[in-house]
C-alpha positions in Angstrom: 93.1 69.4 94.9 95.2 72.4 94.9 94.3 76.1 94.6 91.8 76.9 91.8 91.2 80.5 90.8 87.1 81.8 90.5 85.8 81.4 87.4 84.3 84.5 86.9 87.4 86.7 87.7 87.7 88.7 84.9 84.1 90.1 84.5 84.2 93.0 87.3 88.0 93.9 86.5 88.5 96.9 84.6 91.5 96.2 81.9 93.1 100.1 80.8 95.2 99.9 77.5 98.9 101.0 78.6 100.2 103.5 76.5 99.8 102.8 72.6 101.0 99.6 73.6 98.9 96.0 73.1 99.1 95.4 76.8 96.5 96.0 79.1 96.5 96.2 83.0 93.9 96.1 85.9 93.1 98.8 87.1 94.4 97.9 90.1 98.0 95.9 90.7 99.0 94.5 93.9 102.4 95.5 95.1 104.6 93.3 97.1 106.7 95.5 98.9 106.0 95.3 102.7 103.8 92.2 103.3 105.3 89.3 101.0 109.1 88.9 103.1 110.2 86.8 105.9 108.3 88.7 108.2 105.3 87.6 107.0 103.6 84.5 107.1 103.6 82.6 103.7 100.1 82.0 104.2 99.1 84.9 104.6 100.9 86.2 101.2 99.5 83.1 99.7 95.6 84.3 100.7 96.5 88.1 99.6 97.6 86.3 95.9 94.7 84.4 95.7 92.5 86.3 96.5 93.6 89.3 94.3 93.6 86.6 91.0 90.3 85.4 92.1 89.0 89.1 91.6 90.8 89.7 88.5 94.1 91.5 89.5 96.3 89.6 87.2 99.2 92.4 88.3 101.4 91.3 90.8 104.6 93.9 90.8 107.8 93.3 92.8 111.5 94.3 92.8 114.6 93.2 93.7 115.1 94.5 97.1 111.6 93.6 98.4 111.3 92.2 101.6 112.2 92.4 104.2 115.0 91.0 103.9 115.9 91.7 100.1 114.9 89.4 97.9 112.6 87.7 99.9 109.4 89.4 98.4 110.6 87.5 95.3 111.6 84.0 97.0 108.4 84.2 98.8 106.3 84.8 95.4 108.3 82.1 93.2 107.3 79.8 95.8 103.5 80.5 96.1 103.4 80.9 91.9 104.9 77.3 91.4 102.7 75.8 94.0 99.6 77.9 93.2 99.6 79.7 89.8 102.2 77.3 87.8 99.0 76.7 85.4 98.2 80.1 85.1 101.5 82.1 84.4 100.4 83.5 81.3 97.4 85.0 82.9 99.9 87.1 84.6 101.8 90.0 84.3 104.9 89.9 86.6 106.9 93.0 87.1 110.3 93.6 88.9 112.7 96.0 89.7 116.6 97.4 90.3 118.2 100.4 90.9 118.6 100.6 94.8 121.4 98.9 96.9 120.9 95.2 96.6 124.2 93.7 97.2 128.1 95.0 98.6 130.1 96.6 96.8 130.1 98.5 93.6 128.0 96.4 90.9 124.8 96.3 93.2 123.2 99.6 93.3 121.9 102.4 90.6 122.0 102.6 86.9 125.3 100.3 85.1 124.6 97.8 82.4 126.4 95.5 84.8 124.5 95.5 87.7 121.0 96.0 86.1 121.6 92.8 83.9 123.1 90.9 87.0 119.8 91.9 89.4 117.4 90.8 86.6 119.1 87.5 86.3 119.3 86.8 90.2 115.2 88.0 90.1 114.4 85.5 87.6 116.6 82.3 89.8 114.4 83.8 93.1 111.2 83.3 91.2 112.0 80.3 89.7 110.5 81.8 85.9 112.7 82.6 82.5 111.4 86.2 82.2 109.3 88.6 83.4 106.5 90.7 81.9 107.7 94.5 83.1 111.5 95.3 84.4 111.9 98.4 85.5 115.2 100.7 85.8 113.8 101.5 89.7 115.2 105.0 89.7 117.7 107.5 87.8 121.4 107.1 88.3 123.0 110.5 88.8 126.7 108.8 87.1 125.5 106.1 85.0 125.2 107.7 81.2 121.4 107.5 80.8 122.0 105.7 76.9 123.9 103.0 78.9 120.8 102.5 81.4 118.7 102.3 78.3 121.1 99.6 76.6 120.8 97.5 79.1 117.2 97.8 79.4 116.9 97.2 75.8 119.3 93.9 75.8 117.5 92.0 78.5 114.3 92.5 76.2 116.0 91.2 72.6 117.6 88.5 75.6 114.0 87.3 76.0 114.4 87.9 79.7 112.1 90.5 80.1 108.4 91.1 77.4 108.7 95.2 78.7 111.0 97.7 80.1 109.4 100.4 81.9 110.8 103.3 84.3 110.4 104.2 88.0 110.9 107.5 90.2 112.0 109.2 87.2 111.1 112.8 87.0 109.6 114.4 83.8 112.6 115.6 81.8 114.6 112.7 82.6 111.7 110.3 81.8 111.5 112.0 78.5 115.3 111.7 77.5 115.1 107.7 78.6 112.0 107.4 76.6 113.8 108.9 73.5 116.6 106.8 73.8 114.9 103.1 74.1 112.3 104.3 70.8 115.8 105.1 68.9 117.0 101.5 70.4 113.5 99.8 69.1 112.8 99.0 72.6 109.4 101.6 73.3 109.2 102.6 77.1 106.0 100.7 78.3 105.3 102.3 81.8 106.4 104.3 84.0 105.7 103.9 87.6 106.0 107.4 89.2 104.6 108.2 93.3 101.0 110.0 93.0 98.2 110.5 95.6 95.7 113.1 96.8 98.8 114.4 98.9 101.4 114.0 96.6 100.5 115.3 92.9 103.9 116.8 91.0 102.8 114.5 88.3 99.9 117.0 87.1 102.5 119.2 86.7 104.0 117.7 83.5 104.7 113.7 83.7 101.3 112.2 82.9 101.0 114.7 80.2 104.2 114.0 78.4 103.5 110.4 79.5 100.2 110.7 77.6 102.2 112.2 74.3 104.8 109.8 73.8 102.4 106.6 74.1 103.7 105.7 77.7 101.0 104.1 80.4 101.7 104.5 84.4 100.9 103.4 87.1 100.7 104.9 90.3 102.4 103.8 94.0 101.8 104.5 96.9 97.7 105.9 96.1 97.0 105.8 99.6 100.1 107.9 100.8 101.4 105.4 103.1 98.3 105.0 104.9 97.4 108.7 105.5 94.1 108.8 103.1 92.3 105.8 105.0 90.7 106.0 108.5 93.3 104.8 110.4 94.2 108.1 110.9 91.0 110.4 111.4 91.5 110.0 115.2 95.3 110.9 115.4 98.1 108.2 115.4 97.0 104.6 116.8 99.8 102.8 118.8 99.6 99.6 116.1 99.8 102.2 113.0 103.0 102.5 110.6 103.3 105.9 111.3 104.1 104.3 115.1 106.2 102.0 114.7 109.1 104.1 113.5 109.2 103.4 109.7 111.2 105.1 107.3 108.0 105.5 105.0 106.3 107.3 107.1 106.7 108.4 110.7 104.4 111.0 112.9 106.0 114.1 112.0 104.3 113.8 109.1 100.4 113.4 110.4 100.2 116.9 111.2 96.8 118.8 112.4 96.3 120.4 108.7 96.8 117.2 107.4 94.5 115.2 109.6 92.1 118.2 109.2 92.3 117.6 105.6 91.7 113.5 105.4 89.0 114.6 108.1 87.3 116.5 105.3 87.9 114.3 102.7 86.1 111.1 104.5 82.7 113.3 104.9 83.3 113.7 101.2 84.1 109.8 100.9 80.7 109.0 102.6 78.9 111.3 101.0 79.6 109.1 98.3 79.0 106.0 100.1 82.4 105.3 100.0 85.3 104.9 102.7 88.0 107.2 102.6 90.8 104.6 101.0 88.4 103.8 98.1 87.4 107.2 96.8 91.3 108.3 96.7 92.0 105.3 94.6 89.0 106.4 92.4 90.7 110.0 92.4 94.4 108.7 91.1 92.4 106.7 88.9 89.6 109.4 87.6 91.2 110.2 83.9 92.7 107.8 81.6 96.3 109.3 82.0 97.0 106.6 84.8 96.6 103.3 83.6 96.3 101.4 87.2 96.9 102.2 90.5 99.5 99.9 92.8 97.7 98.8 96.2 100.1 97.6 98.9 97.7 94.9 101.7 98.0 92.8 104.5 94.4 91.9 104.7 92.2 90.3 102.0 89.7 92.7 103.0 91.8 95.7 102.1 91.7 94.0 98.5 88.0 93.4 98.7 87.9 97.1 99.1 89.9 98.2 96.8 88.3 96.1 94.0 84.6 97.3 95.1 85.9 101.4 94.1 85.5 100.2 90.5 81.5 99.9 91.0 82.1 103.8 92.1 84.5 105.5 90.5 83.3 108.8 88.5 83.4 112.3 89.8 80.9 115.3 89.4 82.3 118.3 89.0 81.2 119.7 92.2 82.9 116.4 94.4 86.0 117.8 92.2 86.0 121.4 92.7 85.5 120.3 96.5 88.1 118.0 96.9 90.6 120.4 94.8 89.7 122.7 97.7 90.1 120.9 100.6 93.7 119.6 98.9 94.7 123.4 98.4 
């Protein structure tokens, strides 16, 4: 008897409304980005899967070029879904991705109708599935006319290829403009999917509110800010940490003394609440309903565990606010 997900997985989940749309999300997705490539043990990706559907996280988000190497992420998934959620694909909301360098030459980076509609088609063949739930133009494309962007976006839904479109990296005016364009194509902007944690918040300044106005739901990536707002790093830099092992996302320049200083401050704040660290600034991106979910990356089933148990504590007094908005500057 093959995998069987837990009965009672959708009664702890919180499900957000995204945007004025129909659709709702988890409040937490699980992103496949670092720990679902060739690097990785299947297995392993097969018990982080499981075990996020088994505790109602029916948002499993990719991209094209997620791996290591690219495309892998995808292969990797499209295997574990046919073996392991083939009965339960409509459970699911899939998401994927283009708009960075995926193949040589010209056609397989950025914005162009060509490449965009090529990617999605090669995404689909990886995950062995005729659409996806969310495709996202993955960032803007500083040559591409935005209306031709949007086009494209807009065909793959009327294809049947994709249920959504949604943006990513897309800062606010820009995100405005696309979202203009696909409402005057009759293909509304579902999501956007725009970088936000304790330590990195340009969003306040005017995304989530124009978001909020146009009828557009986000979701938030990298929450946890690459590691940085977890206790991995209270103590300085362990040897086994990203920040060690010379990764382009984040590397030890960045784990300065103010900043450990301030995740220092913010985990006596954290268990004051009875909370670790990682879970109370997942509660923070998530503490108004301007952010629809929040995107956790994990390698462990336990990190999912955690995240899942911030639901049961996620509300802020005032006074936990005023002092975090301190400590953050």
């Amino acid at each position: 008897m093959g995998y069987q997900p837990d009965a009672s997985r959708y009664q702890n989940m919180e499900y957000r409304r995204c945007g004025r749309s129909g659709l709702k999300l988890p409040a937490i997705s699980l992103g496949l980005w670092h720990n679902f490539g060739d690097a990785t043990l299947v297995e392993n990706s097969r018990q982080l899967l499981r075990r996020a559907f088994d505790l109602g996280i029916t948002h499993f988000d990719l991209a094209n070029n997620y791996g290591p190497p690219p495309g892998s992420a995808e292969s990797n998934f499209g295997r574990i879904l046919k073996e392991d959620f083939s009965g339960w694909r409509d459970e699911l909301i899939l998401s994927t991705k283009a708009g960075y360098t995926m193949w040589d030459g010209p056609y397989g980076d950025w914005g162009s109708r060509k490449y965009l509609i090529s990617s999605l088609d090669q995404s689909l063949k990886r995950m062995g599935v005729e659409y996806v739930d969310i495709f996202y133009h993955h960032r803007p494309d500083p040559d591409t006319p935005l209306e031709e962007t949007m086009r494209a976006l807009d065909h793959v839904v009327r294809q049947g290829k994709a249920l959504y479109v949604g943006l990513s990296n897309y800062p606010t005016a820009r995100a405005a403009e696309a979202i203009d364009i696909l409402n005057q194509l009759g293909t509304p902007c579902l999501i956007h999917q725009p970088k936000y944690s304790m330590f990195e918040r340009w969003v306040e300044e005017s995304l989530l509110d124009v978001l909020q106005e146009k009828g557009v739901g986000s979701i938030a990536f990298s929450p946890l800010a690459g590691g940085q707002l977890t206790d991995r790093y209270l103590n300085g830099i362990p040897p086994d940490s990203r920040a060690a092992s010379d990764s382009r996302f984040l590397n030890p320049e960045q784990i300065t003394d103010e900043k450990l200083e301030k995740v220092r401050k913010l985990n006596a704040i954290a268990a004051q609440r009875g909370q670790k660290l990682s879970q109370m600034a997942l509660a923070w991106v998530l503490r108004d309903d301007k952010v629809t979910s929040v995107l956790i990356g994990a390698s462990k089933t336990a990190q999912i565990d955690d995240a899942v148990a911030m639901l049961q504590h996620r509300q802020f007094t005032p006074e936990e606010c005023q002092a975090i908005d301190a400590i953050l500057g």
